[in-house]
C-alpha positions as CSV (number, residue, x, y, z in Angstrom):
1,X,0.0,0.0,0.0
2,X,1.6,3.3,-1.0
3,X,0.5,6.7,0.5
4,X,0.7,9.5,-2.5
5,X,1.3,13.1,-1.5
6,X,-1.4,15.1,-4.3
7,X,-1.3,18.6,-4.6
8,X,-5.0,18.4,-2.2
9,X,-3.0,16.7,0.6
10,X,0.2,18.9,0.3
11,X,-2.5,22.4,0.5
12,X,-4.3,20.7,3.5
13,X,-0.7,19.5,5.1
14,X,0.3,23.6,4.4
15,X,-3.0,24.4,5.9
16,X,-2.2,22.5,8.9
17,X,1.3,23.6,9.5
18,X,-0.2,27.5,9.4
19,X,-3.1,26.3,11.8
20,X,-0.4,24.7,14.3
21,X,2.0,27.9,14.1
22,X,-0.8,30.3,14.1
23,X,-2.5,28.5,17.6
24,X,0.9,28.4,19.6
25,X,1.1,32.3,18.3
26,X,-2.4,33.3,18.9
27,X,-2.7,31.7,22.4
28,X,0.7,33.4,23.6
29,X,-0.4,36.7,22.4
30,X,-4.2,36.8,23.9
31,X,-3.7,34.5,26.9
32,X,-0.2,33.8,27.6
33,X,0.6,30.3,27.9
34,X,1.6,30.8,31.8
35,X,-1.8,31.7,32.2
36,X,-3.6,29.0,30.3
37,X,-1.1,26.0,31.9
38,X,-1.2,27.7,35.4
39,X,-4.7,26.0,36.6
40,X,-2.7,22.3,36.7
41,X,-0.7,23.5,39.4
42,X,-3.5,23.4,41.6
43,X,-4.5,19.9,40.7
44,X,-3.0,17.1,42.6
45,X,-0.9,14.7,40.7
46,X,-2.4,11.5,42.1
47,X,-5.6,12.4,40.1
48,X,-3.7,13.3,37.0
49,X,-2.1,10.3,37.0
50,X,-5.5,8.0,37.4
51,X,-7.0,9.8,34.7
52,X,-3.8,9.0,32.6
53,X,-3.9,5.9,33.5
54,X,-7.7,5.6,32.2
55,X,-7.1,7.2,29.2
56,X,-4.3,3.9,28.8
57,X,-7.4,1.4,29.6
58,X,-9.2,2.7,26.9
59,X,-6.6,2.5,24.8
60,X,-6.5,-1.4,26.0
61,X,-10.1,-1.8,25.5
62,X,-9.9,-0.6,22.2
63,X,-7.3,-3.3,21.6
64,X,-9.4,-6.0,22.9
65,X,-12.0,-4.8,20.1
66,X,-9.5,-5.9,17.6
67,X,-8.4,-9.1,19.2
68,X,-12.1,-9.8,18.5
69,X,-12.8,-9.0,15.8
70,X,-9.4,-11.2,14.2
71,X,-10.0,-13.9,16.8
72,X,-7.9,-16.4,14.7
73,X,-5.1,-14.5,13.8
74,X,-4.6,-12.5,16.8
75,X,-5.3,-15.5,19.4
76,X,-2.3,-15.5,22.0
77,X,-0.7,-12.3,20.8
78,X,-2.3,-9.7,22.6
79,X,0.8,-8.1,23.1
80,X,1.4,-7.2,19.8
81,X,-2.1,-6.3,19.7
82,X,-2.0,-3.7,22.0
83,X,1.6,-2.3,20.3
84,X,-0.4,-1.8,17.4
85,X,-3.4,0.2,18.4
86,X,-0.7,2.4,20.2
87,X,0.9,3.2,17.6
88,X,-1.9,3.4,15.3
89,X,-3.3,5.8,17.6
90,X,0.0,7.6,17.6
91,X,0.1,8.3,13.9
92,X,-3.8,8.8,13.9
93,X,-3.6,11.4,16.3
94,X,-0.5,13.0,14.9
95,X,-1.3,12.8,10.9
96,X,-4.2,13.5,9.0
97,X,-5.2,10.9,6.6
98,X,-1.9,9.1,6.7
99,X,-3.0,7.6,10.3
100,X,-6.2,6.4,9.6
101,X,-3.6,4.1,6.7
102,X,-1.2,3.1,9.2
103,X,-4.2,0.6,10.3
104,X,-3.8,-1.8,7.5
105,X,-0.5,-1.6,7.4
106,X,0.5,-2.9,10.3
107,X,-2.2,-4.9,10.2
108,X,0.2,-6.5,7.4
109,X,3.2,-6.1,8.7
110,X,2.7,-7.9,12.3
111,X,-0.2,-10.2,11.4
112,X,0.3,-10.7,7.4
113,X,-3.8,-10.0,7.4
114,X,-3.8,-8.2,3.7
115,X,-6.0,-4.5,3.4
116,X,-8.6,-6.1,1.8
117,X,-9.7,-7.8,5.4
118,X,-8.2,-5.3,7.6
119,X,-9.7,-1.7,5.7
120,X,-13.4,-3.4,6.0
121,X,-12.9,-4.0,9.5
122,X,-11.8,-0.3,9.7
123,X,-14.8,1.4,8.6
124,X,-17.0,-1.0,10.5
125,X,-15.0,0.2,13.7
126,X,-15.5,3.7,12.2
127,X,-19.4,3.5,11.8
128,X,-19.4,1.9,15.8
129,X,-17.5,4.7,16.9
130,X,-19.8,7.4,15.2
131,X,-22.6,6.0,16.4
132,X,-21.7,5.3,20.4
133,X,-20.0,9.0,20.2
134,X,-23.7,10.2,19.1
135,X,-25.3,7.8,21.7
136,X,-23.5,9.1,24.4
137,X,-24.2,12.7,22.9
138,X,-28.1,12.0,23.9
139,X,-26.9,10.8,27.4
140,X,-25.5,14.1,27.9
141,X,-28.0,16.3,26.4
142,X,-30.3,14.2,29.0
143,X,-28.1,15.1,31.9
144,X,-28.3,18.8,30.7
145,X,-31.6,19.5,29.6
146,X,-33.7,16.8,30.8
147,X,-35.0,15.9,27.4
148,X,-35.6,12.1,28.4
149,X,-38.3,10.9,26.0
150,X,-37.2,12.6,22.8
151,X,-33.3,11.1,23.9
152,X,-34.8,7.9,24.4
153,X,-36.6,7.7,21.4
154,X,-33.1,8.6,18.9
155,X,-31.5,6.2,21.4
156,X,-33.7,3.4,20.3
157,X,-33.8,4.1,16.3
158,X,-29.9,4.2,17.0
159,X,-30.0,0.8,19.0
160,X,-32.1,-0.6,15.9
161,X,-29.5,1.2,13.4
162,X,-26.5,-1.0,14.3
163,X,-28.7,-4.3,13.9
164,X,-29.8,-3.1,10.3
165,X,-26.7,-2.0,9.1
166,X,-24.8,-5.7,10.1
167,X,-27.8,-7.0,8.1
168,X,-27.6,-4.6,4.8
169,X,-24.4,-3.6,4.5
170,X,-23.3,-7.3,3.2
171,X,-26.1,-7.5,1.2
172,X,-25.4,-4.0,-0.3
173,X,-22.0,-5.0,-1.1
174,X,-23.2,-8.2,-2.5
175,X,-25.8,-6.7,-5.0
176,X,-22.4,-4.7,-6.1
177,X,-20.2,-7.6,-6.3
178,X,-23.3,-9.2,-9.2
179,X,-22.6,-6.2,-10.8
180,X,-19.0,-6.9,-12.0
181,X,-16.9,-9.9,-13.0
182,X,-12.9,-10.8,-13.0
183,X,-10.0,-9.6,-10.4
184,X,-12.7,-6.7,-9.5
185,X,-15.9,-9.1,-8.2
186,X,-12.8,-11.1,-6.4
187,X,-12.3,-7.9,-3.9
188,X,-15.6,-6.9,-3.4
189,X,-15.9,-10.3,-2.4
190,X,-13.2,-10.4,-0.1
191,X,-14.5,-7.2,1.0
192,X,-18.1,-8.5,1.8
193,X,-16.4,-11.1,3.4
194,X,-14.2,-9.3,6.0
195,X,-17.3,-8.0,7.4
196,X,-18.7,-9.2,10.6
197,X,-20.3,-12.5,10.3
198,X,-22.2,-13.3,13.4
199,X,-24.2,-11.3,15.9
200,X,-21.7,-12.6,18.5
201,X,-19.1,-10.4,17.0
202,X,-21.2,-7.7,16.4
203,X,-22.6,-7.5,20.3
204,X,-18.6,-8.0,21.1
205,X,-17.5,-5.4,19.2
206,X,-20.1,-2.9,19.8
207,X,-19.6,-3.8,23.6
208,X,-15.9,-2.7,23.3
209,X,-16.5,0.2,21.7
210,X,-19.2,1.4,23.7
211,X,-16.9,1.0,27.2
212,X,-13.6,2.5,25.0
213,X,-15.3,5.7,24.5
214,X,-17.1,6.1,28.2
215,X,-13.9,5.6,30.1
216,X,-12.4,8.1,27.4
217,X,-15.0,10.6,27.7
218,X,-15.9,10.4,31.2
219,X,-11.9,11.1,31.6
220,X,-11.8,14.5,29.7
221,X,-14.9,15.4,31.0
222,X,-13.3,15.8,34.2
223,X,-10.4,17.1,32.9
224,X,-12.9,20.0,31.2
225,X,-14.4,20.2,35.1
226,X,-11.4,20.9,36.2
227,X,-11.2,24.5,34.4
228,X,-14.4,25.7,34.0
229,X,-17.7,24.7,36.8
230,X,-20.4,23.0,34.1
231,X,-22.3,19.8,35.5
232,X,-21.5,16.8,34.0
233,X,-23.5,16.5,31.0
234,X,-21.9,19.6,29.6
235,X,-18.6,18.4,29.5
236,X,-19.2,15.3,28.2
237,X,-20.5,17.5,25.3
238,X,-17.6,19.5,25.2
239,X,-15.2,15.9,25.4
240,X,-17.5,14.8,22.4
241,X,-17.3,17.9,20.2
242,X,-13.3,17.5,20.5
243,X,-13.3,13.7,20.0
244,X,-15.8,13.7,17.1
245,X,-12.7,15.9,15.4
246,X,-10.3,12.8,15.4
247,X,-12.7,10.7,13.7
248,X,-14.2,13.1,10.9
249,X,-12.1,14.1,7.7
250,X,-11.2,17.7,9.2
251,X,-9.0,16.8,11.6
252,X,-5.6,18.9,11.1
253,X,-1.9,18.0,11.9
254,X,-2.2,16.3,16.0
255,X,-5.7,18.2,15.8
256,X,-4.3,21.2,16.7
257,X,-7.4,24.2,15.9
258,X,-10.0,21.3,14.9
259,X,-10.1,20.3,18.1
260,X,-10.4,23.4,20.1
261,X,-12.7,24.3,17.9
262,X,-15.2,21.2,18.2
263,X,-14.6,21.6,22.2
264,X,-15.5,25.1,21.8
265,X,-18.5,24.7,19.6
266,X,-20.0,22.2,22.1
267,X,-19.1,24.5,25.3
268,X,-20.1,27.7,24.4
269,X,-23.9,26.7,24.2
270,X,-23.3,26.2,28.2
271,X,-23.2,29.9,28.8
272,X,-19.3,29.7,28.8
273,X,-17.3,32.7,27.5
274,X,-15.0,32.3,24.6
275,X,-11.7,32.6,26.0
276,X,-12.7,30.4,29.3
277,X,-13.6,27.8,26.6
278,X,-10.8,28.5,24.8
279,X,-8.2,27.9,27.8
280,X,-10.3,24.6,28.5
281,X,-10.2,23.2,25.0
282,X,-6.1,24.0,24.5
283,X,-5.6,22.4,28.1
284,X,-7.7,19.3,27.0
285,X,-6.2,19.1,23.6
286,X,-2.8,18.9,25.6
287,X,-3.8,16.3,28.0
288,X,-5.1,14.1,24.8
289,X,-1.9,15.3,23.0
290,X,0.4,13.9,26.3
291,X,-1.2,10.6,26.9
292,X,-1.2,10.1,23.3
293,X,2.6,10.5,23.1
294,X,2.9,8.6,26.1
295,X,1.0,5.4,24.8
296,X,3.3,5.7,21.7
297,X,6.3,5.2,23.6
298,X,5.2,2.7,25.9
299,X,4.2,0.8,22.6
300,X,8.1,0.8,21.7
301,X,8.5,-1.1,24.8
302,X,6.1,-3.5,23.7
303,X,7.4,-7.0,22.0
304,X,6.7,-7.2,18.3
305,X,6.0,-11.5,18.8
306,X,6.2,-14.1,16.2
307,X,3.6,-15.2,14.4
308,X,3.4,-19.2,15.0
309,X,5.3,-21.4,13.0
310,X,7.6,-18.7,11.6
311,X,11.4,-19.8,13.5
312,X,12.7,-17.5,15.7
313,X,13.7,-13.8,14.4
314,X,12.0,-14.1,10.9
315,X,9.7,-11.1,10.2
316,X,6.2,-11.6,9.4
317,X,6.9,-9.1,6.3
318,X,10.0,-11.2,5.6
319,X,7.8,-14.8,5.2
320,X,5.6,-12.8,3.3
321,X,7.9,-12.0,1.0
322,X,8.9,-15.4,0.8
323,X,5.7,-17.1,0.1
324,X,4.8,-14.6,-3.1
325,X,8.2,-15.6,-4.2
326,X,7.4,-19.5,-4.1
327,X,3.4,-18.6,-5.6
328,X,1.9,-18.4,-2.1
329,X,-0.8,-16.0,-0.9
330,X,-0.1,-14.4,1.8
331,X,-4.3,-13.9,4.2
């Protein structure tokens, strides 16, 4: 898989280096970044360091999501597992575009499972994600306003959503594959197969998901607590209007003006003034920011594995190699 540089992706990359200068700038000469970063003093480090340490679970939860969903190939190796997601989170939080990619290809180079198995899984992780970041968006909206039945009713065409979307979307893709013939019907087919195929795995993965993003959320919420007095429910709407940044395409170079700007968006409805929700969203984005380079170099401490029946310090990428060269197929 090779990643092209266009002349779109260069402008946005341009863009996003002008966004990340212009930020550091603009908060030093409206704020000062003493007086934005002075409010952790007064926080005690014992509950910074639990709310890193959550932020790391989830991380691990979301790992456990992928263990699941590749039962077979990841069996035994959650360790290499879990240095993946780090990193992929690294790069994902780091690099537009380019992160979301990393995915598949380490999915290939630790567990030789090829893009056309591990890019399906991808988006079906995306579509989980959107949707429990929007369920939990009604949960907080009902501990703001107290708009129980018309939450509870989106809640349950949401709940039914997931159901009929494991049901379609294979079926979609299969009218497609009828559709076309050769090397081209032999991807969409592998595609419609890499989808989920049991309502085991979907109730697994959806489970995962669904605890990844309420330890997450619940985490920065506090965090956002911890700078500016809103009850609950607002700042998990402020957590969600950052976090909903990462996953749609406008997310800039580690986030850095996307995501204060979805954290603002989502505050400033509470009655919060712009420059208090401003200070809140750059300290949040910089807690995110810190725990995600954190988890990436704890994944460098993390052991690579082999994968079983390859002898002892043989790459996966390395047998991979080998078996195109004698006519295998690597999965």
């Amino acid at each position: 898989m090779r990643y092209r540089f266009t002349h779109t992706r260069w402008g946005r990359l341009q863009l996003s280096i002008l966004v990340f200068v212009g930020l550091i700038a603009g908060v030093q000469y409206w704020f000062g970044w003493e007086s934005v970063l002075a409010p952790w003093q007064q926080l005690p480090v014992e509950r910074i360091a639990v709310a890193v340490l959550l932020v790391l679970l989830s991380y691990v939860v979301r790992t456990l999501r992928v263990v699941g969903f590749f039962a077979v190939e990841l069996r035994g190796r959650f360790p290499s597992a879990l240095k993946l997601m780090l990193m992929n989170n690294l790069w994902n939080t780091l690099l537009p575009t380019f992160g979301e990619l990393s995915f598949p290809i380490l999915m290939r180079r630790y567990f030789i499972i090829s893009p056309t198995r591990s890019l399906p899984a991808l988006l079906w992780f995306r579509l989980l994600d959107l949707y429990v970041i929007f369920l939990l968006a009604l949960v907080s909206l009902m501990l703001n306003r107290g708009s129980w039945w018309l939450a509870a009713s989106v809640i349950a065409l949401l709940t039914l959503a997931i159901p009929l979307i494991y049901r379609g979307l294979p079926r979609s893709i299969g009218y497609v594959e009828r559709k076309f013939k050769g090397a081209l019907k032999q991807r969409i087919s592998e595609v419609r197969k890499a989808l989920p195929t049991s309502w085991r795995l979907l109730l697994l993965t959806s489970w995962w998901t669904l605890a990844n993003w309420a330890v997450k959320l619940v985490v920065f919420a506090w965090i956002i607590q911890q700078f500016v007095a809103i009850n609950l429910g607002q700042a998990l709407l402020g957590a969600i209007g950052g976090e909903l940044t990462t996953i749609l395409p406008v997310y800039s170079i580690a986030g850095v003006g996307t995501y204060e700007a979805g954290v603002v968006a989502a505050l400033v409805p509470a009655d919060i003034g712009y420059q208090e929700a401003i200070k809140t969203a750059v300290n949040l984005h910089l807690f995110f920011l810190s725990c995600t380079l954190l988890s990436g170099f704890l994944s460098y401490l993390l052991p690579q594995g082999e994968l079983p029946g390859l002898p002892s310090g043989r790459s996966p990428m390395t047998a991979s190699r080998r078996g195109v060269r004698k006519g295998g197929r690597s999965a």
